[in-house]
C-alpha positions as CSV (number, residue, x, y, z in Angstrom):
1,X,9.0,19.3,5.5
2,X,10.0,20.2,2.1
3,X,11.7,17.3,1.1
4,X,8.6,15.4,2.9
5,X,6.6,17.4,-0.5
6,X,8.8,16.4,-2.8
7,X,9.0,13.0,-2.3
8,X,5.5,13.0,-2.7
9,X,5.4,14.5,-5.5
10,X,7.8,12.2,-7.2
11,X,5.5,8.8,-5.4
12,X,2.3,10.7,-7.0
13,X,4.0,11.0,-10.7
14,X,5.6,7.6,-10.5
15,X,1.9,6.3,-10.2
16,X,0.5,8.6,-12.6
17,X,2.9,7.0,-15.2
18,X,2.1,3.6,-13.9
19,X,-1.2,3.7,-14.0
20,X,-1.1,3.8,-17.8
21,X,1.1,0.9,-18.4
22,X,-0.7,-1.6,-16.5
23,X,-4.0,-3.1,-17.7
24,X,-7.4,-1.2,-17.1
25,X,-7.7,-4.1,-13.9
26,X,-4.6,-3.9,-12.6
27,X,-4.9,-0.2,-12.4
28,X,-7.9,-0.1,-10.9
29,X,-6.9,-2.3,-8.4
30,X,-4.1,-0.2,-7.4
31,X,-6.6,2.8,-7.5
32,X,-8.3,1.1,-5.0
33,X,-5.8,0.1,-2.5
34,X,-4.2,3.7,-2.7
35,X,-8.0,4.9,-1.6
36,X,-8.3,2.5,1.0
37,X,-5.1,3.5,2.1
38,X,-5.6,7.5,2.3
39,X,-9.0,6.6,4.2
40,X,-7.1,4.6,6.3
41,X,-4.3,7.9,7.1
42,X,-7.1,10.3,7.3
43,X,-8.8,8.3,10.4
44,X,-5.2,8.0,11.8
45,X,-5.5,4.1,11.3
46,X,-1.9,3.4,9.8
47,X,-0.9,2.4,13.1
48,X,-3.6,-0.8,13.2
49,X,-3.2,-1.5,9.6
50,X,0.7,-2.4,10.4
51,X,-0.3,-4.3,13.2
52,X,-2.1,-6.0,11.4
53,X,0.6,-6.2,8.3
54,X,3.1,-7.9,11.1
55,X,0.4,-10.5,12.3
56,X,0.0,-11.4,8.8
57,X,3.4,-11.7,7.9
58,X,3.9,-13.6,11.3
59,X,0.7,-16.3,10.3
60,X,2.5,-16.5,7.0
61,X,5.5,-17.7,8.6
62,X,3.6,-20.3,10.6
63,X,1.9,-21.3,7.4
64,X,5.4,-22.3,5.6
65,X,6.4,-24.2,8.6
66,X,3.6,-26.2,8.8
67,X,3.6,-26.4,5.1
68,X,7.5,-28.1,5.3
């Protein structure tokens, strides 16, 4: 579990230092999604929100072949 802690630490600083580069809207945007995302883990609700990554990904594909 200690390596779990550090790689979060390092994910956590990386942002930290990101979050300064990009524009004031680009930030916030990220803010946001990183929110919605902890909400998301803290109602144990990663396991839909991949589900529902993969059906994306999967109407995506559909999209470009019906694009071609």
């Amino acid at each position: 579990m200690k390596g779990y802690h550090a790689d979060m630490t390092a994910i956590a600083e990386k942002l930290d230092q990101k979050l300064t580069t990009w524009s004031a809207e680009t930030a916030h945007e990220v803010e946001s999604l990183v929110g919605e995302i902890i909400e998301i883990a803290d109602g144990d609700g990663l396991d839909i929100l991949r589900c529902r990554h993969v059906e994306q990904e999967v109407l995506d594909i559909l999209d470009e072949n019906k694009t071609r």
